[in-house]
SETIVO-936074 format. One line per field, with one value per atom (N, C-alpha, C): residue number from 1; x, y, z. Coordinates in steps of 0.001 Angstrom, whole numbers. Each point is the difference from the previous one (the first is absolute). Layout:
SETIVO-936074
num: [NUM;...] .
xx: [X;...] .
yy: [Y;...] .
zz: [Z;...] .
end
This chain:
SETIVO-936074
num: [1;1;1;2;2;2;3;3;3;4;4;4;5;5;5;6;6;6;7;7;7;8;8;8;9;9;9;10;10;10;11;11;11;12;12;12;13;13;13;14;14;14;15;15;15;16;16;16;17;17;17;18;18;18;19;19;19;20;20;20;21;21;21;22;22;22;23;23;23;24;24;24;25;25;25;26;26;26;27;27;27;28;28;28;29;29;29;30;30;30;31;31;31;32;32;32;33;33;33;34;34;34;35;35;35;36;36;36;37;37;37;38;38;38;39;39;39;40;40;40;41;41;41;42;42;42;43;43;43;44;44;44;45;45;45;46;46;46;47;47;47;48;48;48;49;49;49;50;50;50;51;51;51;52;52;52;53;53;53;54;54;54;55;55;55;56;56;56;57;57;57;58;58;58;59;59;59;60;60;60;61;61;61;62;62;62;63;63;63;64;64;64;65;65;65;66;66;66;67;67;67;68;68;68;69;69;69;70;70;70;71;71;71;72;72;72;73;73;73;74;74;74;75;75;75;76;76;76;77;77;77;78;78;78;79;79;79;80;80;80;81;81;81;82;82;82;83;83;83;84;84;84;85;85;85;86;86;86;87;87;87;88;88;88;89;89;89;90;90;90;91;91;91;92;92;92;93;93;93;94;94;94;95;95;95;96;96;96;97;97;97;98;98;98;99;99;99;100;100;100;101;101;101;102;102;102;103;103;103;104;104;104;105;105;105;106;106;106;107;107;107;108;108;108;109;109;109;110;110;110;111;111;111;112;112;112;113;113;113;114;114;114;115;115;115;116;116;116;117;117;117;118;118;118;119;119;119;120;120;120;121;121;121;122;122;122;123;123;123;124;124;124;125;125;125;126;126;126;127;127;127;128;128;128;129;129;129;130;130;130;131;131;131;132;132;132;133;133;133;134;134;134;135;135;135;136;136;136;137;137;137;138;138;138;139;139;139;140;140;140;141;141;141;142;142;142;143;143;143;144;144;144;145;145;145;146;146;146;147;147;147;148;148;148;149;149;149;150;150;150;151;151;151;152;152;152;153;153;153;154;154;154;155;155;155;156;156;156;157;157;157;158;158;158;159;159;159;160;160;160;161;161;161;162;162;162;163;163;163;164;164;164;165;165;165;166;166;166;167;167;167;168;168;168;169;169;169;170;170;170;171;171;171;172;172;172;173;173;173;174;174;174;175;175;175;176;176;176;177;177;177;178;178;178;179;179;179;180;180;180;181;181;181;182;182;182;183;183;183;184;184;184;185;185;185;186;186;186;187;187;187;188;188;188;189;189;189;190;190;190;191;191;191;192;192;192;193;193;193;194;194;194;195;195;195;196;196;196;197;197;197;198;198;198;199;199;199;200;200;200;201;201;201;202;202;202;203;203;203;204;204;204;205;205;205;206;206;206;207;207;207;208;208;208;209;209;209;210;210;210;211;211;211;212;212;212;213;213;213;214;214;214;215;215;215;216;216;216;217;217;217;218;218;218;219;219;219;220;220;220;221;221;221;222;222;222;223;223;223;224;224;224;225;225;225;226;226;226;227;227;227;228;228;228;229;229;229;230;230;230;231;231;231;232;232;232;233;233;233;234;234;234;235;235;235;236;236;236;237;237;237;238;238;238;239;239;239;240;240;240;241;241;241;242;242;242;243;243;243;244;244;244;245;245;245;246;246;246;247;247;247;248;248;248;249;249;249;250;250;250;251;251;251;252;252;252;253;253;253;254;254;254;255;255;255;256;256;256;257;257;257;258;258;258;259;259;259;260;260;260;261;261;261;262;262;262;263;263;263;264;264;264;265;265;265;266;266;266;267;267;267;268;268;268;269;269;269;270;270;270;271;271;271;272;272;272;273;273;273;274;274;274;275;275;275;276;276;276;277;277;277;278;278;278;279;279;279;280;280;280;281;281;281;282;282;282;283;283;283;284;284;284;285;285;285;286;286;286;287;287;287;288;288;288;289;289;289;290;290;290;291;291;291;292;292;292;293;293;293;294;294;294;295;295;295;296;296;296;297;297;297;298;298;298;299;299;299;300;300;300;301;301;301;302;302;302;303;303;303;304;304;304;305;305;305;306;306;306;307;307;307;308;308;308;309;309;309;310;310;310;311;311;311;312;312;312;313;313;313;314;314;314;315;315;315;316;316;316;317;317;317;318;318;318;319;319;319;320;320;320;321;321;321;322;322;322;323;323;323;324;324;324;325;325;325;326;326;326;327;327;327;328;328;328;329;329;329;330;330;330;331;331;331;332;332;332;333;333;333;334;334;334;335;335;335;336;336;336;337;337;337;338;338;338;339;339;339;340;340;340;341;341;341;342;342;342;343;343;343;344;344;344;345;345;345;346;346;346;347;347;347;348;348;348;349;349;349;350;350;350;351;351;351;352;352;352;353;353;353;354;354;354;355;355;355;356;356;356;357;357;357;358;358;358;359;359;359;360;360;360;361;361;361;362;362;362;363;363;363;364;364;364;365;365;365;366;366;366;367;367;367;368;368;368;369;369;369;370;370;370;371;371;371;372;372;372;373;373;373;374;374;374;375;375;375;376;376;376;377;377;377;378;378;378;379;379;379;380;380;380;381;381;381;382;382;382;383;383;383;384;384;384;385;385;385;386;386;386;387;387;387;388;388;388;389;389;389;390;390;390;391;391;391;392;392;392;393;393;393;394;394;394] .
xx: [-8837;920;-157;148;-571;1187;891;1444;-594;1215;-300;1398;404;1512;534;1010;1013;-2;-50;933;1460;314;1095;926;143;1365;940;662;1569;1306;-700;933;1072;243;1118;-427;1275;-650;219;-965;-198;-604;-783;-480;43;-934;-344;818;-509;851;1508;235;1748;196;-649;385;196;1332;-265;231;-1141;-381;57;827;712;-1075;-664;-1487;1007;-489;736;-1235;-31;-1281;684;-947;-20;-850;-703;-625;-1747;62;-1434;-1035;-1041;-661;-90;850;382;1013;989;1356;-762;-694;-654;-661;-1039;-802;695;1146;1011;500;768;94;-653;-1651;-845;-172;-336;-647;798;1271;1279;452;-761;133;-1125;-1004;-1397;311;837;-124;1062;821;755;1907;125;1630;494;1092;866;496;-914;379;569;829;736;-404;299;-352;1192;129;1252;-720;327;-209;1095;557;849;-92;998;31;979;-979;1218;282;-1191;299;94;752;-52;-310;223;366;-2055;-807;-1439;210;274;-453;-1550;-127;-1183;-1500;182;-1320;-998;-238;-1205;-549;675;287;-1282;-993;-1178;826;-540;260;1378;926;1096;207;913;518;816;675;1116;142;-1214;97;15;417;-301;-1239;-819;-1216;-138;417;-50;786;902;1033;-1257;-673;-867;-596;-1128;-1144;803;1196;475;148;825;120;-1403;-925;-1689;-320;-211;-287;799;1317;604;-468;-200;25;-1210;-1219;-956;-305;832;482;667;745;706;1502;660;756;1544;1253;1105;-468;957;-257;1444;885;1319;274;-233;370;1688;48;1759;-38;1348;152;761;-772;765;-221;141;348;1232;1129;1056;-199;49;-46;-1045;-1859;-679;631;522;675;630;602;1600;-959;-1230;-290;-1136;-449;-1267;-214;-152;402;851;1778;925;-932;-233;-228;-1348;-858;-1073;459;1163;-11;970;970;923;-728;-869;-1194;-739;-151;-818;1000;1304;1133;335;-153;249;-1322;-914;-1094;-1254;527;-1297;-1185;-246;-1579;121;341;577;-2016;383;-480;204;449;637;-473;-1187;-833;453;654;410;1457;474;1219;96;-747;113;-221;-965;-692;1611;744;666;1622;136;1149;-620;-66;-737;-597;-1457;-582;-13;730;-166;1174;882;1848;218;159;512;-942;-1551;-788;-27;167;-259;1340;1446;1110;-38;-1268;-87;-782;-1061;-1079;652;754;1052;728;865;381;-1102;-780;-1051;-144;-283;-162;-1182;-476;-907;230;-1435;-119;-858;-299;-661;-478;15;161;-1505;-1472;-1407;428;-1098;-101;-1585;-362;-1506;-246;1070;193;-1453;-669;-1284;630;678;832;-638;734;-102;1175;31;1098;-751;320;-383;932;-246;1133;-338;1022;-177;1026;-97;632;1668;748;1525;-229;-579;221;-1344;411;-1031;84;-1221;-167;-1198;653;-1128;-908;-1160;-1128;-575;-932;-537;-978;-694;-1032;-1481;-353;-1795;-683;425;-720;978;-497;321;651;-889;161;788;759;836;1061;452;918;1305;926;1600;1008;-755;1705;621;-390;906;1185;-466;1144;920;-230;687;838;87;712;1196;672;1825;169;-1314;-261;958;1267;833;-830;577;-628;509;1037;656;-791;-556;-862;-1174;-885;-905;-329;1087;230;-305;389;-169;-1338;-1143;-700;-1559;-579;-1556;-795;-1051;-815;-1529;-299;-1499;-1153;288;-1016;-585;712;-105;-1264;-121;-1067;-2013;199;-824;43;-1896;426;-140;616;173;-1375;-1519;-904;264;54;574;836;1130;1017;-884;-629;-267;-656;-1254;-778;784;736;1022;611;821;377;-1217;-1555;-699;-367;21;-239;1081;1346;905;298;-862;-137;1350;622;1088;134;449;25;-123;815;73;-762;-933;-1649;-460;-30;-260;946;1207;1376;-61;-49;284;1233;54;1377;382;1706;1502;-264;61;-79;1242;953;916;913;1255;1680;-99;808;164;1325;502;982;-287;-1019;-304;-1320;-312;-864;-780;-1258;-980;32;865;317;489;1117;220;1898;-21;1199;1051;-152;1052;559;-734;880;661;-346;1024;941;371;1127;709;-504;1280;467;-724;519;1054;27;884;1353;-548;1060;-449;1006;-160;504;-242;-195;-877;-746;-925;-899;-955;-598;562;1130;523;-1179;-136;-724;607;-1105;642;-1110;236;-686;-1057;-1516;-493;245;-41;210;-896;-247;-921;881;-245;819;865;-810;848;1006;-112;1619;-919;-1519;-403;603;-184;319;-1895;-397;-1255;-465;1235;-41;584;-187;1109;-870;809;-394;1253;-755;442;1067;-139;360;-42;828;-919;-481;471;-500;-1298;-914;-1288;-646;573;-703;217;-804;234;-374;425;-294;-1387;-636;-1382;-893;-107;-335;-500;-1227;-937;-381;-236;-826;1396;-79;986;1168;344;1338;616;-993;513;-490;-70;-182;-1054;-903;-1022;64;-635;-112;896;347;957;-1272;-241;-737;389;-1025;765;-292;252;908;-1585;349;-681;-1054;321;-908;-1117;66;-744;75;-1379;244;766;421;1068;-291;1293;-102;-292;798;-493;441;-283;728;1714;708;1621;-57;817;350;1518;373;1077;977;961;518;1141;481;1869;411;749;204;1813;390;1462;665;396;879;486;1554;1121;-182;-608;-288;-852;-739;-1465;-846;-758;-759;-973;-1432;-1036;-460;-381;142;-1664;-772;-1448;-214;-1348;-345;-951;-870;-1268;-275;-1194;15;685;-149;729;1680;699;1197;66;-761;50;39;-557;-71;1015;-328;1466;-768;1031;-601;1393;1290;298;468;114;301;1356;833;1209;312;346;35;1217;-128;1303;-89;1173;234;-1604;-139;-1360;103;-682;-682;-618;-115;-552;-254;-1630;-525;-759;-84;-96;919;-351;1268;968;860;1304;730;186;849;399;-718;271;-1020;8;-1017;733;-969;446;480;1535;174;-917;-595;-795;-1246;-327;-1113;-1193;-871;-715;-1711;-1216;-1014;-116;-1158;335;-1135;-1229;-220;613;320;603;-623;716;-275;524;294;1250;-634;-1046;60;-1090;-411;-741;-1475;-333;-1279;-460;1092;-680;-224;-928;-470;1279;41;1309;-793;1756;-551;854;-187;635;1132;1160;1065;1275;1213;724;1166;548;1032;1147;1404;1072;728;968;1032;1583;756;1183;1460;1191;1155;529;-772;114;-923;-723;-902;-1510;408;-1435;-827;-1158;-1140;-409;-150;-823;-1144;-1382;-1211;-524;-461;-745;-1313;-178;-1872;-455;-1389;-1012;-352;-790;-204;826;523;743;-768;730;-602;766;-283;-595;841;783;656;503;927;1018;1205;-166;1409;652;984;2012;-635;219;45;-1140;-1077;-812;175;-581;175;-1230;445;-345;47;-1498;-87;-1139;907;-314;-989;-1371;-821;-238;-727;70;-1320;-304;-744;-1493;-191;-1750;709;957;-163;-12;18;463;593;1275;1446;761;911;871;1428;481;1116;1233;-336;1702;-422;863;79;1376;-73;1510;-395;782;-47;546;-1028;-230;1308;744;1271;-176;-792;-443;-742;-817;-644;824;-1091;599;-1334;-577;-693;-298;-1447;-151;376;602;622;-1308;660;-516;-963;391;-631;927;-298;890;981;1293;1133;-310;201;-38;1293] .
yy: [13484;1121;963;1639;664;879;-225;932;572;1161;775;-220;848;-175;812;-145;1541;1234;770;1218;-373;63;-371;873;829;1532;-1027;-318;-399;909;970;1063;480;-410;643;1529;423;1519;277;1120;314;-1037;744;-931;-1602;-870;-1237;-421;484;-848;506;689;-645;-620;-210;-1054;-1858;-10;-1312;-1074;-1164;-900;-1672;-531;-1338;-934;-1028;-530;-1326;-729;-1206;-1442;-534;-453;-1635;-452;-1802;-504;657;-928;-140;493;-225;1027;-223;1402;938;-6;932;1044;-887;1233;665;-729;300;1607;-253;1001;933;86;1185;539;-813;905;987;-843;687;1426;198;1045;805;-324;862;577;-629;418;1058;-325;759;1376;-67;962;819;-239;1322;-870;-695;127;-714;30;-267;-1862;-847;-1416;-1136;-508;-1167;-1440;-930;-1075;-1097;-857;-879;-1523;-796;-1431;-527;-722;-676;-1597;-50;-1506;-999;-473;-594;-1323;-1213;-1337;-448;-909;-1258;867;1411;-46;175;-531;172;-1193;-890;-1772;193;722;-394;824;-90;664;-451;-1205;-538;-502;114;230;1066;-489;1281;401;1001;257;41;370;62;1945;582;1038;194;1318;-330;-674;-1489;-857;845;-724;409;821;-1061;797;1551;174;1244;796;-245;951;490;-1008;524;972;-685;1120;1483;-259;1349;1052;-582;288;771;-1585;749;1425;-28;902;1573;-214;1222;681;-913;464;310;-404;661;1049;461;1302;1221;-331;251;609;-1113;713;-1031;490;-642;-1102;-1469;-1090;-414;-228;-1312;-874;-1253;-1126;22;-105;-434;-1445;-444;-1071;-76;-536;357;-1203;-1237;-1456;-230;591;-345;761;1008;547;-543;-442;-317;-1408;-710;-1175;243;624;800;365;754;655;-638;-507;-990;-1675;-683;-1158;-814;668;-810;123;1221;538;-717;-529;-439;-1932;-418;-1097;-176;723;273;231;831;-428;-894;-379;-1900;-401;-256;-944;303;1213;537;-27;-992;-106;606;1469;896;209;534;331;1313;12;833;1136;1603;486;463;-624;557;1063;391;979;1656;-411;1344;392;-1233;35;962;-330;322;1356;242;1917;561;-1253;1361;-172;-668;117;437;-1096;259;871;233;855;1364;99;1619;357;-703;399;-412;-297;-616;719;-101;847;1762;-255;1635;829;-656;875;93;-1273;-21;1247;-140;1330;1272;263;1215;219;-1103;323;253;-217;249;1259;568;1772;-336;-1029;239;788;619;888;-1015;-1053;-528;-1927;-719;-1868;-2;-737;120;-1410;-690;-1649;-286;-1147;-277;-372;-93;-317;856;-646;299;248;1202;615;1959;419;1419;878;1081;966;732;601;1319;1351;1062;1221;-264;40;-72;1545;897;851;-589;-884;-616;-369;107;-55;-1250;-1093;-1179;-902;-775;-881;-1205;-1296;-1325;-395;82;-322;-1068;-732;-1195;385;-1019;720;87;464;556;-1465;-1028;-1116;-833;-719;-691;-1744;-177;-1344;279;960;114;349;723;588;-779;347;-366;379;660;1351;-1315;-1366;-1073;-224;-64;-503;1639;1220;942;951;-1380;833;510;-650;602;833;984;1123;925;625;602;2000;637;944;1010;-141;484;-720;-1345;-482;1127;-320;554;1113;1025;1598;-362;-1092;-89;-758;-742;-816;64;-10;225;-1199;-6;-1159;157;357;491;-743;-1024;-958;-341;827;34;408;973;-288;-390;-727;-1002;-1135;-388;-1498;-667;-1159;-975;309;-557;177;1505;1100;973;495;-940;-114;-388;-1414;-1000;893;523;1413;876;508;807;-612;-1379;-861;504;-533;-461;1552;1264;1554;122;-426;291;-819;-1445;-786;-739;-408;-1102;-1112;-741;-1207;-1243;712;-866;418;473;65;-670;-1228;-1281;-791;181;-1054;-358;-1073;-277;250;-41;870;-1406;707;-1146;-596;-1601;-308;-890;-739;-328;696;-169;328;64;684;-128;-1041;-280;-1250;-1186;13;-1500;-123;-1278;-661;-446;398;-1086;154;1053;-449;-319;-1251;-585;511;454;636;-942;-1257;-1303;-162;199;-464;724;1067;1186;11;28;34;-1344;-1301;-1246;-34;957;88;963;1205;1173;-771;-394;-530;-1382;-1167;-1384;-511;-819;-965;1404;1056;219;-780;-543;-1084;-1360;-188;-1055;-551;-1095;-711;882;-555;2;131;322;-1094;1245;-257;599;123;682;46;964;-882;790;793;1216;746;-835;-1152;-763;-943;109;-575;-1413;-446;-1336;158;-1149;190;-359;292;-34;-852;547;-597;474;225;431;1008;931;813;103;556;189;968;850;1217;933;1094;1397;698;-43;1344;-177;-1028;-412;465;337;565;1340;833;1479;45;975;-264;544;-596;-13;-1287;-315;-1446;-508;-396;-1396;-1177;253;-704;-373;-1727;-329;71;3;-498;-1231;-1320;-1166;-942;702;-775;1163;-1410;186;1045;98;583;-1624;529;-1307;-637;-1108;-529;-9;-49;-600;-914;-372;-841;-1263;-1618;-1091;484;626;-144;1119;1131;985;364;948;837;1269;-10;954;1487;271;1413;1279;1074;1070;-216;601;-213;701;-441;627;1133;891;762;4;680;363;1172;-355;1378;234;-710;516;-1117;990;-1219;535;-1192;-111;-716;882;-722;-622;398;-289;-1427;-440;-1104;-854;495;-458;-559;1043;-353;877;-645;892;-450;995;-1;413;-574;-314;521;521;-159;713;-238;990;1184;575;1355;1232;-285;1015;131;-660;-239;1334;270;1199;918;305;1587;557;1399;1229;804;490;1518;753;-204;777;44;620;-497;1067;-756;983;-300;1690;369;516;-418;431;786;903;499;1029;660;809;1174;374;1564;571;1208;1217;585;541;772;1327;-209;949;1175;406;1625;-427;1073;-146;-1141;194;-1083;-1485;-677;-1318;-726;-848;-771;463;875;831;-1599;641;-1608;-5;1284;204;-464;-804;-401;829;-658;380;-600;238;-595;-222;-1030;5;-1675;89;-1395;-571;-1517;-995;-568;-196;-1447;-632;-1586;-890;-894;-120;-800;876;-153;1325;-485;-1113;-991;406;1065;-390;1715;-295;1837;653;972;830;-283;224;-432;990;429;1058;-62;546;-149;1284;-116;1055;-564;707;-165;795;-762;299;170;809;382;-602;-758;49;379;84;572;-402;-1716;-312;-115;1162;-224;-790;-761;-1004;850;-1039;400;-958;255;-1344;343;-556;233;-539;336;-378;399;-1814;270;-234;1210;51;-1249;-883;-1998;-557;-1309;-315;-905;217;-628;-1284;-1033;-1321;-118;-908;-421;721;1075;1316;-902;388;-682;1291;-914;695;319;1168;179;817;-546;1012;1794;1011;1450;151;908;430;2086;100;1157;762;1924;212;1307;13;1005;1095;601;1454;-721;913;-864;267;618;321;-1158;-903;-911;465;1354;532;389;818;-161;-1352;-115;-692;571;-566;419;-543;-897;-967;-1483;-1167;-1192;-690;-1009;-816;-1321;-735;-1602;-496;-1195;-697;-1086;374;-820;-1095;44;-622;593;-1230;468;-132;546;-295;-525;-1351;-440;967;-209;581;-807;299;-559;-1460;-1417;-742;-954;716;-1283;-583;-1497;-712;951;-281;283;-821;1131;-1114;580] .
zz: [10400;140;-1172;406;-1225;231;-1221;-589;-1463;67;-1101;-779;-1121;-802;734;178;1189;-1051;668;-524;-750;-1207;-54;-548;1039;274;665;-500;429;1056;94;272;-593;-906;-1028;-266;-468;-154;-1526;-411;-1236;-1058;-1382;-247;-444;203;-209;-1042;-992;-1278;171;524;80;1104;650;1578;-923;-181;-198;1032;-111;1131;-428;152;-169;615;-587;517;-159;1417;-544;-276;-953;-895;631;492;384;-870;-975;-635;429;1378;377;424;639;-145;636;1254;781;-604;-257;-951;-765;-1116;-1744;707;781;736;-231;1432;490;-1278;-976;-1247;-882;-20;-755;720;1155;784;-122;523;-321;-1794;-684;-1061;-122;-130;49;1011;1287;533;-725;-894;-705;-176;835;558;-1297;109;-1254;558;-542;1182;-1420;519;-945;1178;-517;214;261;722;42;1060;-842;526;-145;1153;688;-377;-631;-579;826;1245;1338;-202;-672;63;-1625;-401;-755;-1495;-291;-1125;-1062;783;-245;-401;500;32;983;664;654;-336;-1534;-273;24;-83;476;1514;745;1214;635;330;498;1557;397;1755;257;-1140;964;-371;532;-645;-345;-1241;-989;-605;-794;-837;-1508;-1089;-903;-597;234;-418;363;1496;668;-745;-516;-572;-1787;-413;-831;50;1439;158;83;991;-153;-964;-945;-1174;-680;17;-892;344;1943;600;-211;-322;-60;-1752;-599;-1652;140;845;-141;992;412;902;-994;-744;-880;947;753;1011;-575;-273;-119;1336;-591;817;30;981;-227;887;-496;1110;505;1069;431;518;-674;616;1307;980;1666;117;-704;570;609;-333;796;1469;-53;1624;700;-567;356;884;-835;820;847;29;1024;1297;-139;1201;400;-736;269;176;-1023;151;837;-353;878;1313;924;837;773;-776;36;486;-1107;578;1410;-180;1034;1463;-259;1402;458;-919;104;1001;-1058;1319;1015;126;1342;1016;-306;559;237;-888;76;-1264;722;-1263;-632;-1087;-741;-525;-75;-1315;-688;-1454;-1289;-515;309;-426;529;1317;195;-304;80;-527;-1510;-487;-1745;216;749;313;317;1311;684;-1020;-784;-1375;-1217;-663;-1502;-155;800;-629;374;1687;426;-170;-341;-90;-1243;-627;-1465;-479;-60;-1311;296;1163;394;-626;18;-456;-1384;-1109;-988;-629;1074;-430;714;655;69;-1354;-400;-1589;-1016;-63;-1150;195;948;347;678;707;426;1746;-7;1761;1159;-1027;1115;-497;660;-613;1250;-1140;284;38;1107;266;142;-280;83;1609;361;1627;828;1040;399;1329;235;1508;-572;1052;-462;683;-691;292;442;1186;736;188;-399;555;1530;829;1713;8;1218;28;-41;56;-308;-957;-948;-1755;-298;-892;-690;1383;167;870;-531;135;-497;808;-589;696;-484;775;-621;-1267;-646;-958;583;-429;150;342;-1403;390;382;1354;981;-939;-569;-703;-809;-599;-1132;315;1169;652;-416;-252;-212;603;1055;867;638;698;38;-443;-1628;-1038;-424;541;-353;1235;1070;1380;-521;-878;-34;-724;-690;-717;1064;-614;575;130;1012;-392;-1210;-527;-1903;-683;44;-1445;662;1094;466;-1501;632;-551;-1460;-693;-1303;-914;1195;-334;-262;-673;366;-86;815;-441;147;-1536;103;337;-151;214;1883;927;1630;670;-1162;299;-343;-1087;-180;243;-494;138;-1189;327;-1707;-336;597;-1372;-449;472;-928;-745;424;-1178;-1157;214;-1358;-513;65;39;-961;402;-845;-1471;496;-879;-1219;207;-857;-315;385;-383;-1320;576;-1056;-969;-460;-900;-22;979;631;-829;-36;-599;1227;1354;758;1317;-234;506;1169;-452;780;148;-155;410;982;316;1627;751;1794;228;229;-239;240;1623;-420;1368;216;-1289;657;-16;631;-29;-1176;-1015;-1484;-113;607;-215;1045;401;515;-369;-1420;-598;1107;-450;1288;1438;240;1834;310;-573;585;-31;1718;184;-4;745;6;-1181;-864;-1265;-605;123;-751;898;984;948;73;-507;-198;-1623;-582;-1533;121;1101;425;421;1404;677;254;-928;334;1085;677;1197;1428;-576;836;746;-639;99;701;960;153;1338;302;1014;1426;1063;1379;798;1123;1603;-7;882;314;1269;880;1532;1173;786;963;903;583;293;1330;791;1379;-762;-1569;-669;-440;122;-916;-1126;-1036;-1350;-236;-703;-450;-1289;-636;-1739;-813;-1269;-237;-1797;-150;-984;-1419;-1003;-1481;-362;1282;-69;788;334;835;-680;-1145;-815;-102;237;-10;967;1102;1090;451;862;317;1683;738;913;192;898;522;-918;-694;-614;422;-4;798;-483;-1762;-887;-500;-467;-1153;566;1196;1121;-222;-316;-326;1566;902;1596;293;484;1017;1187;1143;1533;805;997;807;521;146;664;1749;1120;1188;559;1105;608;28;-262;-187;-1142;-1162;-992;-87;1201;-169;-1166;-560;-1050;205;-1492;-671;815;480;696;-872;602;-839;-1514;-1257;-856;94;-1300;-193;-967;254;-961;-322;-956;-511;1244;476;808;18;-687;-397;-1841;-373;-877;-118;-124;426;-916;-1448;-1155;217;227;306;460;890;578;-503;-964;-852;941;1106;550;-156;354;326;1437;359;1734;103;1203;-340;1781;310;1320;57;1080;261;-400;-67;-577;1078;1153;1054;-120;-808;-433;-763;-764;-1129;404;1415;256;-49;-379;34;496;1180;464;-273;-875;-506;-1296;-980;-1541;-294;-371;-460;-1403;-254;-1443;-819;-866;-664;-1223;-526;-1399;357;1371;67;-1096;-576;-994;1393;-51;1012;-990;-197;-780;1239;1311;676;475;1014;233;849;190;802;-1200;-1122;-409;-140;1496;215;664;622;1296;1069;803;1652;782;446;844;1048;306;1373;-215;-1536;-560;-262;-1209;-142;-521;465;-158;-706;-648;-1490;-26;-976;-559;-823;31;-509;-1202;-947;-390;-386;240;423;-1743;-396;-1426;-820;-1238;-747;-53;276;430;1455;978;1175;447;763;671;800;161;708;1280;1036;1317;645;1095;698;732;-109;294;696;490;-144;-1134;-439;-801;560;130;598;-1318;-254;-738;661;-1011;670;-1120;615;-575;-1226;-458;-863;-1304;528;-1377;21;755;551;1001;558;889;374;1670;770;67;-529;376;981;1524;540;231;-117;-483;1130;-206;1786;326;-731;-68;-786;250;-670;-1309;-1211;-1280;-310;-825;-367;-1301;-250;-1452;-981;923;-357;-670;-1519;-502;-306;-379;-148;-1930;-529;-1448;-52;754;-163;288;50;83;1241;1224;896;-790;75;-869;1217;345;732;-175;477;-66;616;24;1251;442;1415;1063;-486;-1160;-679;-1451;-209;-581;-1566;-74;-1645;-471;556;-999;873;-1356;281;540;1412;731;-536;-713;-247;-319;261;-191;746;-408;141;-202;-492;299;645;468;1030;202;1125;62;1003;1613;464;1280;559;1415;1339;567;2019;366;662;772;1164;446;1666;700;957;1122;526;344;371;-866;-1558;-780;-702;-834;-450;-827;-135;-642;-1488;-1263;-805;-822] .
end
């Protein structure tokens, strides 16, 4: 893929050096970038890293983001910018809007992403009214999406490169942050970021990118959620959807729906010792009761997905109840699939999808595209499905 550095006219008016531009610095080499360029191109840019977990207990901690260390590089990076730098501490709200929120979805059986969570509080609502007080005209993100003028004002588009793309994790981008946001990096690609990184003598050059949660060590989500909320983790029945008991599990929070691998039970065998039928998956998981509920893969289908707490970043204000076209995508791992999207009185949206899709969980974000698949129309999370008529009930 062959990208160039954007143009980086912000649209602010009059000159550069008084446009001041609030860069928000993670520490890694996407932000570091967006600062530098934005500095180099003239604007008046300050710097701010977000200090969300544990105080910088986790500086040695590689791959997560917001660890200590990150709050360094930040730091290095801005002094050798020569750009004001100030960390805030947003651990308490970070918890408030993130964390609780994160485990509170576990128990409620879903598959939580904290990641957007943090975009659609912390960092586009909490930092953005911060960089309004500073005097800033405009809060820069290393975020790999893009802003477009559309004739109805700013509109989000995916980024240039396909593999880097983030408009997923930035559906609940309201259209007021929109008005206030830039993100230069939309359109390149990372090797030209790093490229850049290594033009402007970076420190964090070659950093590798954040791959875990910054508050769950290792991955491992189970445990941060029975240290959250104790007796999460309590035992209970596995169950095939005709009501077998199967065996029995550690936990739900261990499981998500669609699941094949690491269930705990085999495929059912049939009848005098045949071999094991199709395999099981995961297709309901049912706290309250501490069950996980297991059955064929045709159990999973949804041909309709309903949404909640929807963002509308398209026209007319809302989702047309009279619907509207639109590609899908039901997890940020999977390709958009073609759909209509219904609007209703409460704020939500029923998506019905043209085929029906495969291991649609509750927590996840149903994030909606225009029918050429490059701005972004909206989002909502995923509250639950509707089966096609005549397959198993799960």
């Amino acid at each position: 893929m062959t990208t160039t550095v954007p143009d980086l006219d912000l649209g602010l008016p009059g000159p550069r050096s008084a446009r001041r531009v609030v860069v928000a610095m993670s520490g890694g080499v996407d932000s570091s970038v967006t600062a530098a360029l934005l500095k180099e191109a003239g604007y008046d840019v300050v710097g701010i890293t977000l200090q969300l977990y544990d105080h910088g207990a986790a500086v040695a901690r590689k791959g997560a983001c917001c660890a200590g260390s990150d709050i360094h590089d930040a730091r290095t990076v801005a002094e050798r910018l020569g750009i004001p730098h100030y960390v805030l501490d947003y651990e308490s709200r970070f918890r408030e809007s993130v964390i609780d929120d994160f485990a509170d979805s576990y128990l409620r059986g879903e598959t939580p992403i904290p990641c957007v969570r943090c975009n659609q509080t912390v960092k586009f609502r909490d930092l953005l009214t911060t960089a309004r007080d500073l005097g800033a005209e405009a809060l820069a993100t290393g975020h790999y999406v893009r802003r477009v003028l559309g004739p109805d004002g700013p509109e989000l588009h995916r980024a240039v490169d396909p593999g880097k793309d983030q408009s997923y994790f930035l559906f609940a981008t309201t259209p007021e942050q929109l008005a206030f946001l830039r993100f230069p990096l939309g359109s390149m690609s990372k090797e030209a970021t790093r490229d850049e990184a290594r033009r402007l003598g970076l420190v964090v050059q070659d950093k590798p990118d954040s791959q875990d949660i910054c508050f769950v060590p290792n991955g491992n989500y189970a445990e941060v959620v029975k240290k959250l909320r104790p007796g999460a983790a309590d035992p209970g029945d596995i169950v095939h959807l005709d009501g077998t008991v199967l065996g029995q599990h550690d936990g739900v929070i261990h499981y998500t729906v669609g699941q094949r691998r690491g269930i705990g039970v085999g495929g059912r065998r049939g009848a005098e010792g045949e071999a094991a039928t199709d395999p099981l998956y995961v297709v309901r998981l049912d706290p309250d009761a501490r069950r996980v509920i297991v059955g064929p893969r045709e159990a999973l289908a949804a041909e309709t997905v309903l949404a909640g707490e929807v963002n509308w970043l398209g026209a007319d204000g809302g989702v047309p109840e009279s619907g509207a076209r639109a590609q899908v995508k039901l997890r940020s791992v999977q390709a958009p699939v073609t759909a209509t999207v219904y609007g209703d009185a409460a704020g939500g949206a029923r998506v019905v999808l043209d085929q029906p899709q495969y291991g649609v969980s509750a927590g996840q974000a149903a994030v909606f595209y225009g029918e050429d698949g490059a701005r972004v129309l909206g989002g909502g999370w995923i509250r639950g499905i509707e089966a096609p008529a005549g397959t198993v009930a799960a």
